[in-house]
C-alpha positions as CSV (number, residue, x, y, z in Angstrom):
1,X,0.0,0.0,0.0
2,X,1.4,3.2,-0.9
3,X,1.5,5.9,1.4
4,X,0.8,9.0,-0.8
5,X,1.7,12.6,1.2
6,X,0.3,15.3,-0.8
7,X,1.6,19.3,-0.3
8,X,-1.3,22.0,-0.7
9,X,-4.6,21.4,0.3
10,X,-6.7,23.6,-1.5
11,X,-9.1,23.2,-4.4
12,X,-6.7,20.7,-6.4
13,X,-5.0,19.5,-3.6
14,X,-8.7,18.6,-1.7
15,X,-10.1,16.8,-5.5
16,X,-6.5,15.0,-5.9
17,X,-7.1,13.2,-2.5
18,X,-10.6,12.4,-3.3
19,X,-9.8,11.2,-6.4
20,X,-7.1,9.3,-5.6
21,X,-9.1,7.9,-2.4
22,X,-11.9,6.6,-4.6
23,X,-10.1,5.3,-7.7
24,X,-7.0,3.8,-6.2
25,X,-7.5,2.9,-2.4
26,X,-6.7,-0.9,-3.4
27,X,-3.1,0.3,-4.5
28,X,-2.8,3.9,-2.1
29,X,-3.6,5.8,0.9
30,X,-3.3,9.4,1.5
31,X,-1.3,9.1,4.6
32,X,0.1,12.4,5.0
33,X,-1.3,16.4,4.7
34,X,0.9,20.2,4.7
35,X,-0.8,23.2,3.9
36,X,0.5,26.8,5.2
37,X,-3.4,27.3,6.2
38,X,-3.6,24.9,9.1
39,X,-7.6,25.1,8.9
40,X,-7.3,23.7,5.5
41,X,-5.3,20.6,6.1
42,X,-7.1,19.7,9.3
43,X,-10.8,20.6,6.8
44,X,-9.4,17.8,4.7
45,X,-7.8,15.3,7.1
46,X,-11.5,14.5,8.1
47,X,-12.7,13.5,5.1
48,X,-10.5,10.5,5.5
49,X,-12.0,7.3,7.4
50,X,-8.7,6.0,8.0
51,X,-7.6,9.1,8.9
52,X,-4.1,10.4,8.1
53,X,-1.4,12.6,10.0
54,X,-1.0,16.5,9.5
55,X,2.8,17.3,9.4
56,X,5.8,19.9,8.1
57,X,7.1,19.5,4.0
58,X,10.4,18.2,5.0
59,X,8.9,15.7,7.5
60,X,5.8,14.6,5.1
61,X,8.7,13.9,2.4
62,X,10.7,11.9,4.4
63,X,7.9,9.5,5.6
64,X,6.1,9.3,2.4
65,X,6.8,6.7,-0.7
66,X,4.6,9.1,-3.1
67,X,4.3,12.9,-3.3
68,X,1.8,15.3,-4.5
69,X,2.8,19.3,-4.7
70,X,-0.3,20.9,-5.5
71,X,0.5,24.2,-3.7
72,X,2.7,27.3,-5.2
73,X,6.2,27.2,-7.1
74,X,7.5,28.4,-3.2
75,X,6.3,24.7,-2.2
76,X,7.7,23.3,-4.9
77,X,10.9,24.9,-4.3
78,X,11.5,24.2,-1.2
79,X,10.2,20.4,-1.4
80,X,11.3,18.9,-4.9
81,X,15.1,19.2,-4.0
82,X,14.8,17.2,-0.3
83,X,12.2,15.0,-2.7
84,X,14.8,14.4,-5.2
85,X,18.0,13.9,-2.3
86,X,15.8,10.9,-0.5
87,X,15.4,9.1,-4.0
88,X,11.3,9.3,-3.5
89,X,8.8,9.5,-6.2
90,X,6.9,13.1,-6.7
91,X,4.2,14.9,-9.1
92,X,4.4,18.3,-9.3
93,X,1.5,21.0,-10.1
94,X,3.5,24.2,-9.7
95,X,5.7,23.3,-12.5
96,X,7.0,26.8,-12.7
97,X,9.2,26.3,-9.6
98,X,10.8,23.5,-11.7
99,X,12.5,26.7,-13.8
100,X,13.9,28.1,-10.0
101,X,15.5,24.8,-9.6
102,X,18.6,24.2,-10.4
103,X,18.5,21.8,-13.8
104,X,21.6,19.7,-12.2
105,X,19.3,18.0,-9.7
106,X,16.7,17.4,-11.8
107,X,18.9,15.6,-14.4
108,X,21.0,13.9,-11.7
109,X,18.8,12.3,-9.7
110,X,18.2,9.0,-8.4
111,X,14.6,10.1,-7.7
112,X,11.5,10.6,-10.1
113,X,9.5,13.1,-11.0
114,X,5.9,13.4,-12.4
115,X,4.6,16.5,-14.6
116,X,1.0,15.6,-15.9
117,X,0.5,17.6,-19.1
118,X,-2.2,20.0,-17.1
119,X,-4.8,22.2,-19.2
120,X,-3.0,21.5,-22.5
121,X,-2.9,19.2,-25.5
122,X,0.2,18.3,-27.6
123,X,2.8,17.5,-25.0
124,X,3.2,14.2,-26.4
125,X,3.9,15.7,-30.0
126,X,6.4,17.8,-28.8
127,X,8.3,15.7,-26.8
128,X,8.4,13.2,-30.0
129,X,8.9,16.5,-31.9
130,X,12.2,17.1,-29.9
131,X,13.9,13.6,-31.6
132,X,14.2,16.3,-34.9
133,X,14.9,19.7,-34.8
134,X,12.3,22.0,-33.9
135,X,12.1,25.7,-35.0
136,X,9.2,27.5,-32.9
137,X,7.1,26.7,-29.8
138,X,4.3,29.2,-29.0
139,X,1.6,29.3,-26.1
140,X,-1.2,31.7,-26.9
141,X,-3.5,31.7,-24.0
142,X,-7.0,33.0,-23.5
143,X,-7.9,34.3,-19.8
144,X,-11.5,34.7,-18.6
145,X,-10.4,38.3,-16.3
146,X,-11.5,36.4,-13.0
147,X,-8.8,34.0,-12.9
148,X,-5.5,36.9,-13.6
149,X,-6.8,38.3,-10.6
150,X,-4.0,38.5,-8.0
151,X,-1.8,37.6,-10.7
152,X,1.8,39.9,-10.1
153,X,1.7,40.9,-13.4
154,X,-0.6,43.8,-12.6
155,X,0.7,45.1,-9.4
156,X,4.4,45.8,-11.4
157,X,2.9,47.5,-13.8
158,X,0.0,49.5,-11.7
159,X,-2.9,48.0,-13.7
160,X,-6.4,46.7,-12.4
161,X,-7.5,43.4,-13.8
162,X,-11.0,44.6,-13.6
163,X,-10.6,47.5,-15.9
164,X,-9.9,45.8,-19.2
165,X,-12.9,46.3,-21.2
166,X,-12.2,44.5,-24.5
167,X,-10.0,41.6,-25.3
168,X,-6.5,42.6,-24.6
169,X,-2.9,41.5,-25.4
170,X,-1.4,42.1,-21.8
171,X,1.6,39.9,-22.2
172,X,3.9,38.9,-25.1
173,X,7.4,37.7,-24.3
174,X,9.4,33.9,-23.4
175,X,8.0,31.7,-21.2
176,X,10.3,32.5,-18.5
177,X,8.9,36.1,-17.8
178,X,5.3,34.9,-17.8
179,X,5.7,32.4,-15.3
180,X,7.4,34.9,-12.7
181,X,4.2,37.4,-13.7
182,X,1.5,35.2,-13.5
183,X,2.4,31.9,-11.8
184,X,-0.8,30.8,-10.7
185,X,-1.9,31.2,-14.2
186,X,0.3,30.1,-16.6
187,X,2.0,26.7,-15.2
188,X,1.3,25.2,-18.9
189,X,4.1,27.3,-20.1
190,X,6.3,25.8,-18.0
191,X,5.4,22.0,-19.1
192,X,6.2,23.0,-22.3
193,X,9.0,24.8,-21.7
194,X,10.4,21.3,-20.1
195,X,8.7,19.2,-23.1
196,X,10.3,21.2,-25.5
197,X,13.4,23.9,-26.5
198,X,13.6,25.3,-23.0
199,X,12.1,28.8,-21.2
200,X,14.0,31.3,-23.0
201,X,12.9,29.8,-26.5
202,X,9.4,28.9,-25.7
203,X,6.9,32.1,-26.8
204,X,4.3,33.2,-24.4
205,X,1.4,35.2,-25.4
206,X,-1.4,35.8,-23.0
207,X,-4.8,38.0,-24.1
208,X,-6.9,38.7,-21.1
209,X,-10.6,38.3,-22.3
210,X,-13.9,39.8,-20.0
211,X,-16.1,38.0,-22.6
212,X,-14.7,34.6,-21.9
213,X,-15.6,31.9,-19.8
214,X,-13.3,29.4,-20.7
215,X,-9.3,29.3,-20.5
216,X,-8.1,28.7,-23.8
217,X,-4.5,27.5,-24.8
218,X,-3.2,27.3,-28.6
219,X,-0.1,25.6,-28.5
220,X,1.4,26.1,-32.0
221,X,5.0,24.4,-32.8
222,X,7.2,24.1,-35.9
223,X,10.1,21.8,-37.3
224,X,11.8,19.5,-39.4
225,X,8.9,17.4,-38.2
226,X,5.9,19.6,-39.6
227,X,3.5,21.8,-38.0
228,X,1.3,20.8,-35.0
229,X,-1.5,22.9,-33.5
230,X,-3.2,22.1,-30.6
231,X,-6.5,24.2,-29.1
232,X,-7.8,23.2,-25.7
233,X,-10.9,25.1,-24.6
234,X,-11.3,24.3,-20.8
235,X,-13.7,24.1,-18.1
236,X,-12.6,26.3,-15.4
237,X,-12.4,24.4,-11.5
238,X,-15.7,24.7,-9.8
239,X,-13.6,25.1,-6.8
240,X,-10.7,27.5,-8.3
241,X,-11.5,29.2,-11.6
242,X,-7.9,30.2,-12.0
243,X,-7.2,26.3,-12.5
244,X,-9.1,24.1,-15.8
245,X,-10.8,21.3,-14.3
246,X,-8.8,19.2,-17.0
247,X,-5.7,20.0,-15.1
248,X,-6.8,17.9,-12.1
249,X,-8.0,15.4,-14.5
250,X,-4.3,15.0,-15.8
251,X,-2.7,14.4,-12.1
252,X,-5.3,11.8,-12.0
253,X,-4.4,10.1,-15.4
254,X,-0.8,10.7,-14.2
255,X,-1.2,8.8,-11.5
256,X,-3.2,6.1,-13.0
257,X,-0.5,5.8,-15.3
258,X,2.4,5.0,-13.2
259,X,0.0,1.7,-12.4
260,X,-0.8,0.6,-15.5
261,X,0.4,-2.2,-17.3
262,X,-0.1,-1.1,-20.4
263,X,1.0,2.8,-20.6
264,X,-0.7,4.7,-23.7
265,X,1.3,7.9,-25.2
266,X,5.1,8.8,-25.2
């Protein structure tokens, strides 16, 4: 039985665990809860018959054989590293912090990491794309207003979320910048960064929308290969409209994957 600790437990934190709970409790248990909102793990923690222990990251690493980061690239900072020194298996959600990381330890590793494709389509592609040269990767996304706000993006540059009236280009630059400027938002960029030519070569254009409901992400990518272009229209969270619900959906497949015995896609 594997004891699965998962790291955030807030919208996709709480649906991971019950996910995981109901599809998977013949194979895993969530044994193990962090959040920096102490209300919040202890909110989730009861939702568990067999109940399951409340603890610190460094402490829920050690004593777990599977973890879940499903809080903030801080979280993922400060937890992939000790994940990655202890040789355990992890999945991470906040993939931007993967970029703050030094790329060393993730390549020279003993340990295993997990980064479900999230909110977008053609990740396979472009990791079989990467076997040839590849010219271009661009991420144009589409942003109902209500999930940029908070984002940091508008406090540097003295703006209001709530004032865009029309649908607006607010961000065009690598994937790098955007995930420091909106890093609750734009996570995909990130994945694909990793998938494909790196943050500094991976295109980033974000168009804030009041007219939408949806986000939308157009990942468009070019090579000796051909041309791929993926649209995803998604489903914001019930729970967290700054998250597609496909994105949890993806953890889940993740994980399901790492069971299967026959493993579909590249």
């Amino acid at each position: 039985m594997l004891k699965v600790g998962i790291i955030g437990c807030g919208a996709i934190g709480s649906e991971l665990a019950r996910l995981i709970h109901k599809k998977f409790s013949h194979l895993a248990r969530i044994a193990y809860l962090c959040d920096h909102n102490p209300n919040r793990a202890k909110a989730l923690k009861k939702k568990f018959r067999r109940g399951c222990a409340l603890m610190s990251i460094d402490a829920l690493i050690r004593k777990s054989d599977f973890v879940i980061e499903a809080a903030s690239q801080e979280a993922a900072i400060q937890a992939v590293p000790l994940a990655l020194r202890l040789k355990k298996r992890m999945m991470v959600l906040s993939v931007g912090g993967l970029l703050r990381i030094p790329q060393a330890l993730l390549q020279k590793t003993k340990g295993l990491l997990y980064i479900p494709s999230g909110a977008i389509g053609g990740v396979d592609a472009l990791l079989a794309a990467r076997e040839s040269r590849i010219r271009h990767v661009t991420l144009t996304t589409y942003k109902p207003l209500k999930s940029l706000e908070g984002a940091p993006f508008f406090k540097k540059r003295g703006l209001h979320v709530k004032k865009i009236r029309k649908p607006t280009v607010i961000f065009n630059g690598t994937a790098q910048s955007a995930i420091r400027l909106f890093p609750q938002n734009i996570n995909v960029a990130a994945t694909l960064s990793l998938a494909g030519i790196g943050p500094k070569r991976t295109r980033v254009r974000i168009v804030a929308s009041p007219r939408l409901t949806r986000n939308v992400h157009e990942v468009s990518l070019e090579g000796d290969f051909g041309r791929i272009r993926a649209v995803t229209e998604n489903v914001p969270s019930k729970t967290n409209p700054k998250t597609s619900a496909l994105a949890v959906h993806a953890a889940v497949a993740c994980f399901e994957k790492i069971f299967a015995s026959v493993k579909i896609g590249t």
